[in-house]
C-alpha positions in Angstrom: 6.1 17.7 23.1 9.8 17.5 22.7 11.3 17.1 19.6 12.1 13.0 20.4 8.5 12.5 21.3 7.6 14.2 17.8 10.3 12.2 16.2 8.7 8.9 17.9 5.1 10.0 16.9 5.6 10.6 13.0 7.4 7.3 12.7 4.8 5.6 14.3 2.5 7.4 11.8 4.2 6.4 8.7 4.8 2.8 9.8 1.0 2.5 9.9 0.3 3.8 6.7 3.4 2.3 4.7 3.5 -1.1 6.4 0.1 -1.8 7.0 -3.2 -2.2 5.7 -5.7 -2.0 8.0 -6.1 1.6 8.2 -7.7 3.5 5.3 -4.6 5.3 4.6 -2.3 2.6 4.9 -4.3 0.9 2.4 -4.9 3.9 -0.4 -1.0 4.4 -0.2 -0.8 0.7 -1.5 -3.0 0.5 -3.9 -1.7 4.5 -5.0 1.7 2.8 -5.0 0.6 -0.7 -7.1 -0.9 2.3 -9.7 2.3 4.2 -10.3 4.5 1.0 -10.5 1.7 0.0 -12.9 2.4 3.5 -14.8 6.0 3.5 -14.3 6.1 -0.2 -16.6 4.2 1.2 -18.9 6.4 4.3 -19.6 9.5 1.8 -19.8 7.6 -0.1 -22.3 6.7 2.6 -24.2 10.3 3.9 -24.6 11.5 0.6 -26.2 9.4 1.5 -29.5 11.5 3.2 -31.3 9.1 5.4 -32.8 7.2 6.6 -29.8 10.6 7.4 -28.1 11.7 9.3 -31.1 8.3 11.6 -30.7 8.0 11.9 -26.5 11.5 10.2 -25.9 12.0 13.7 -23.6 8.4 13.4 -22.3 8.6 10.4 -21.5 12.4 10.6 -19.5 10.8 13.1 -17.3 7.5 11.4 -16.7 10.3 8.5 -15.7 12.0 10.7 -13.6 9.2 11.8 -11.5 8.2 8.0 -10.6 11.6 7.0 -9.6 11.7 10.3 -7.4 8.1 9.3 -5.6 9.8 5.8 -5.6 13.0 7.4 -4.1 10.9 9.3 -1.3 9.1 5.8 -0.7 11.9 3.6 0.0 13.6 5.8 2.3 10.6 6.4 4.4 10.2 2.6 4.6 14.0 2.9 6.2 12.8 5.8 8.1 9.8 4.7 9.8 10.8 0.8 10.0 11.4 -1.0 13.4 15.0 -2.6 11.7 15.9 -1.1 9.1 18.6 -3.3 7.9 16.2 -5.7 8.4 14.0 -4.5 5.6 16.8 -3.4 3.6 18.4 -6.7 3.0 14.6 -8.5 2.9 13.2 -9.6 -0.2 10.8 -6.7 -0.6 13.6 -4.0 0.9 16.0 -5.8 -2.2 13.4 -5.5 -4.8 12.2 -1.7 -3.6 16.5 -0.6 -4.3 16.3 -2.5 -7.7 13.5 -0.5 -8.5 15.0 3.1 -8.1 18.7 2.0 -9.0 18.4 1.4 -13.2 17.2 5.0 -13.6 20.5 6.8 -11.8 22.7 3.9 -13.5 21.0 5.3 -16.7 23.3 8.6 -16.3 26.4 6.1 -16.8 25.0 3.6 -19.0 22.2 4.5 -21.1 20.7 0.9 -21.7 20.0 0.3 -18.0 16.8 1.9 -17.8 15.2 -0.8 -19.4 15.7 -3.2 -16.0 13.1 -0.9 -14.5 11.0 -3.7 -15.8 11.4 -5.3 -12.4 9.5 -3.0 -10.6 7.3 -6.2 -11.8 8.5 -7.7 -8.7 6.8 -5.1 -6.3 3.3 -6.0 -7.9 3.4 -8.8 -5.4 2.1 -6.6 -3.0 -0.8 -6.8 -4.6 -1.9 -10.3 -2.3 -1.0 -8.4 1.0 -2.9 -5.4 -0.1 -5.9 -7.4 -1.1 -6.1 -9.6 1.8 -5.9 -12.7 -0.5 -5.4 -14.7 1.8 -6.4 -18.1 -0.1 -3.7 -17.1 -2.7 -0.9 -16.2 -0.2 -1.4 -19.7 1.2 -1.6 -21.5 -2.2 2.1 -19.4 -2.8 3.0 -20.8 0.5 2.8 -24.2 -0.5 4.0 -24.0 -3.9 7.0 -22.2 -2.1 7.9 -25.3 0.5 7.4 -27.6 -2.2 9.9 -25.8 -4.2 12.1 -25.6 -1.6 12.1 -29.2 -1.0 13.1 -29.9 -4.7 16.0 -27.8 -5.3 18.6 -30.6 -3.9 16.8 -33.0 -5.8 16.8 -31.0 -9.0 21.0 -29.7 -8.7 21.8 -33.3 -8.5 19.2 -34.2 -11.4 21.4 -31.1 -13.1 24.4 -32.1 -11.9 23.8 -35.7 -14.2 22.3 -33.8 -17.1 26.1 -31.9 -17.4 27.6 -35.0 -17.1 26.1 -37.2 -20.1 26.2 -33.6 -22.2 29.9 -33.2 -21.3 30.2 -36.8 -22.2 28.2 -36.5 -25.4 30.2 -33.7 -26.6 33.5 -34.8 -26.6 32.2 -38.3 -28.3 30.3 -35.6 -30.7 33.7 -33.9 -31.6 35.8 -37.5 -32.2 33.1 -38.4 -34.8 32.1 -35.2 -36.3 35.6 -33.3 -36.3 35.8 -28.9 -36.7 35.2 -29.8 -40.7 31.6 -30.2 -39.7 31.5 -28.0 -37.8 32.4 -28.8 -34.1 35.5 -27.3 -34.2 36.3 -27.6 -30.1 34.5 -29.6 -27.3 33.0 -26.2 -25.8 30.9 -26.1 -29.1 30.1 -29.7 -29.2 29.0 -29.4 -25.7 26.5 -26.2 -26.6 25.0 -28.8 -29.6 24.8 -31.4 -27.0 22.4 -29.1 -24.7 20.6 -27.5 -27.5 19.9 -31.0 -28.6 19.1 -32.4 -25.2 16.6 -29.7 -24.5 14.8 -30.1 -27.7 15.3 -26.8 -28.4 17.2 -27.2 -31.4 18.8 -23.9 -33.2 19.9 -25.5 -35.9 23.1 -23.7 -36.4 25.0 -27.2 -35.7 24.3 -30.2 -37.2 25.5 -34.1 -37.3 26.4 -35.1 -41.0 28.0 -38.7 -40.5 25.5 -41.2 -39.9 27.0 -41.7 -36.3 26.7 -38.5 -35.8 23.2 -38.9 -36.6 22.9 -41.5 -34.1 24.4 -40.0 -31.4 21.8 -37.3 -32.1 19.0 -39.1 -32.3 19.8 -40.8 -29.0 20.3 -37.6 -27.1 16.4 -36.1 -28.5 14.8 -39.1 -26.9 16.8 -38.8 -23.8 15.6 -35.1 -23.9 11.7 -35.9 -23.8 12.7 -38.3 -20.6 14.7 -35.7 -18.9 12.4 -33.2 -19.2 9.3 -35.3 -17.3 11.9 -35.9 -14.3 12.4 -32.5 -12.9 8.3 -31.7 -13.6 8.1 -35.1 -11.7 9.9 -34.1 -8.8 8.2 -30.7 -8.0 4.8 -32.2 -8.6 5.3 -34.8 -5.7 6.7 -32.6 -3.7 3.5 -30.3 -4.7 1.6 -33.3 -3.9 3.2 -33.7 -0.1 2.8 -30.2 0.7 -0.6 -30.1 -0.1 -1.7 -32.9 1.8 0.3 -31.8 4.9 -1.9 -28.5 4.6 -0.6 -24.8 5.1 1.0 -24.2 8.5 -1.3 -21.9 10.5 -0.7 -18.3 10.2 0.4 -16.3 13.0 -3.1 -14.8 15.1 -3.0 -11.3 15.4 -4.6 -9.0 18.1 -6.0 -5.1 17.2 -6.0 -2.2 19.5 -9.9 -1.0 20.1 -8.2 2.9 19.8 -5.5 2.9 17.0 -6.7 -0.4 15.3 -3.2 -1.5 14.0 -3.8 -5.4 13.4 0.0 -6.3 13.3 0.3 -7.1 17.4 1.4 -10.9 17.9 -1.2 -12.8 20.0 0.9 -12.6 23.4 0.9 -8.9 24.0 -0.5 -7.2 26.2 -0.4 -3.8 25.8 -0.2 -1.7 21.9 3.3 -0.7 20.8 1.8 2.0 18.8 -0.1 4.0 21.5 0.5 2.1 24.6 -3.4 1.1 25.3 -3.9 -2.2 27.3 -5.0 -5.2 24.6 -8.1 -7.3 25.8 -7.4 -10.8 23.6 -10.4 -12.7 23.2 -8.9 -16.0 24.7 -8.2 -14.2 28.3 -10.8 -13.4 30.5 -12.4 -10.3 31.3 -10.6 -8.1 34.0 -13.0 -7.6 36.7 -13.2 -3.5 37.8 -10.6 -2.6 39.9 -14.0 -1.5 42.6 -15.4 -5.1 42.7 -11.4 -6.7 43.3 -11.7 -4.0 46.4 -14.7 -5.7 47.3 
């Protein structure tokens, strides 16, 4: 075997156990992996308390150190033994497996960046691929194309919230004045949005009594503008749902490496070259009885 061939054959051997599931190994990696992300948020956790990091802050550095090395190790064998590598580089998954590694080398510039580690979060979505749940990946899929539909409809919903704030501000700062405490339009605007979001700091507050119209306006506007964007995602919730979940992709296995991941059109394995018999074809007759 040449050293191409042996190339070829280990790449083919990691693919199957880092991008799939359907082989017992590729399925312990996963759930190996989904334990030491698991781990890994836990130790980040634990470093924020001041008092634990003052006792095991070195313990814990090196326990961090050894997950973003496995991590390390991980991502550049899903480069290694991928199909496209830029592809999965620059796909969501490829994105969220850099961001995952990255805060702990920034941490030797800027000390505070190890706390993004946090977002190995993200990579706990594997969890629905390595589970098969199936029903929950299509209930994401819908709550995605809903969510999709309503972003236009939401930035111009946006869009007209800025505009009465903007608006409200500037009237806010010609009756209230910097002696109250609006001292530019930039901070009358902030009151405005705090206001309009019923969120309502406090810090700023109306003291003429049109002033404390103007506010009172703006809250009841709030509880209206909040409904509308809820409003427009549940419709479009509604519209997906009733249009149903497009149908997933059928996939055919190989009866002598098993690998799942072959599109219903082929005809022969990528993996090991073996001639797929799909279900919807008929059987080949033996080549004796087409001599026949």
């Amino acid at each position: 075997m040449t050293r191409k061939s042996r190339l070829t054959a280990l790449k083919q051997s990691l693919r199957i156990v880092i991008f799939g599931t359907h082989t017992p190994a590729g399925r312990a990696f996963d759930v190996i992996l989904l334990v030491l992300i698991l781990l890994s948020i836990l130790t980040v956790i634990l470093e924020s308390v001041a008092a634990i990091r003052a006792d095991y802050g070195q313990e814990l550095m090196l326990i961090e150190w050894f997950f973003t090395i496995c991590f390390t190790i991980e991502y550049v064998a899903r480069i290694f033994s991928s199909q496209r590598p830029l592809h999965y580089i620059f796909s969501f998954y490829g994105l969220v497996d850099l961001l995952a590694i990255l805060p702990t080398y920034l941490n030797l510039v800027y000390s505070g960046a190890r706390f993004l580690l946090v977002i190995r979060g993200l990579r706990l979505l594997r969890i629905f691929r390595v589970l098969k749940l199936t029903r929950y990946l299509g209930e994401a899929q819908t709550l995605q194309v809903a969510l999709r539909r309503s972003v236009y409809k939401i930035i111009v919903f946006i869009g007209a919230v800025l505009v009465v704030v903007i608006i409200v501000g500037a009237i806010m700062y010609m009756i209230e004045g910097p002696e109250n405490g609006y001292t530019d339009i930039p901070t009358s605007i902030y009151w405005a949005i705090v206001t309009i979001t019923t969120v309502g700091f406090g810090d700023i507050t109306p003291l003429t009594p049109a002033g404390k119209f103007m506010a009172t306006i703006l809250m009841l506007l709030g509880y209206g503008i909040i409904a509308v964007p809820t409003g427009i995602v549940s419709a479009e919730l509604t519209r997906a749902e009733r249009e149903g979940p497009s149908r997933p992709p059928r996939m055919v296995r190989c009866t002598r490496c098993r690998p799942e991941d072959h599109p219903e059109d082929a005809h022969f394995c990528r993996f090991c070259g073996l001639e797929l018999h799909r279900p919807d074809l008929p059987a080949q007759a033996p080549e004796s009885l087409k001599k026949s």
